[in-house]
N, C-alpha and C positions, 0 to 999 in steps of 0.2 A: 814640083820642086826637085831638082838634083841635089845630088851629095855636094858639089861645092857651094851652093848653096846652105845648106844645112849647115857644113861649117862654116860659114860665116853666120848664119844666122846663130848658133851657139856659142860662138866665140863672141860676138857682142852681147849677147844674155851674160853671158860670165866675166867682160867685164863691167858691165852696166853694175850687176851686184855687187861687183870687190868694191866699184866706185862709189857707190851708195855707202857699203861696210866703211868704206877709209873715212869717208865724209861725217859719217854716224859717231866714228871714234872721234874724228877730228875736233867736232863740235860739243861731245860727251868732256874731253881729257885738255882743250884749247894747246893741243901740241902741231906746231909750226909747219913737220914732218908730213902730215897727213894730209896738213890744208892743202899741200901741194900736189899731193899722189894724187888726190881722190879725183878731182875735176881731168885731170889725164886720164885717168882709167875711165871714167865718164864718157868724155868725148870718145877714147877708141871705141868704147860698144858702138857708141851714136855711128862714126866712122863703120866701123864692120856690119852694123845691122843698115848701115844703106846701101853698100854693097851687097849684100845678101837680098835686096829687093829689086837692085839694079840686074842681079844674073851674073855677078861679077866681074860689069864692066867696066873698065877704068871710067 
């Protein structure tokens, strides 16, 4: 595994958790705000961590 890979594979770990976190609040607080962050921060990890398995190829 190369370094450009690793950062992608770290940058989708780190949004995979903010998106869980936004989602966690979203559903703890029912605020409107989050429902909407969370599932985008979600998909870019899913996005960044298949590029990191691709070799980052388009």
């Amino acid at each position: 595994m190369d370094n450009e890979q690793k950062k992608f594979r770290s940058a989708g770990v780190t949004f995979l958790a903010c998106g869980v976190a936004f989602m966690g609040v979203a559903l703890a607080t029912r605020q409107s705000a989050f429902m909407g962050i969370g599932p985008a921060f979600l998909a870019l990890g899913v996005a960044f961590l298949t590029k990191s398995k691709k070799g980052g190829a388009p």
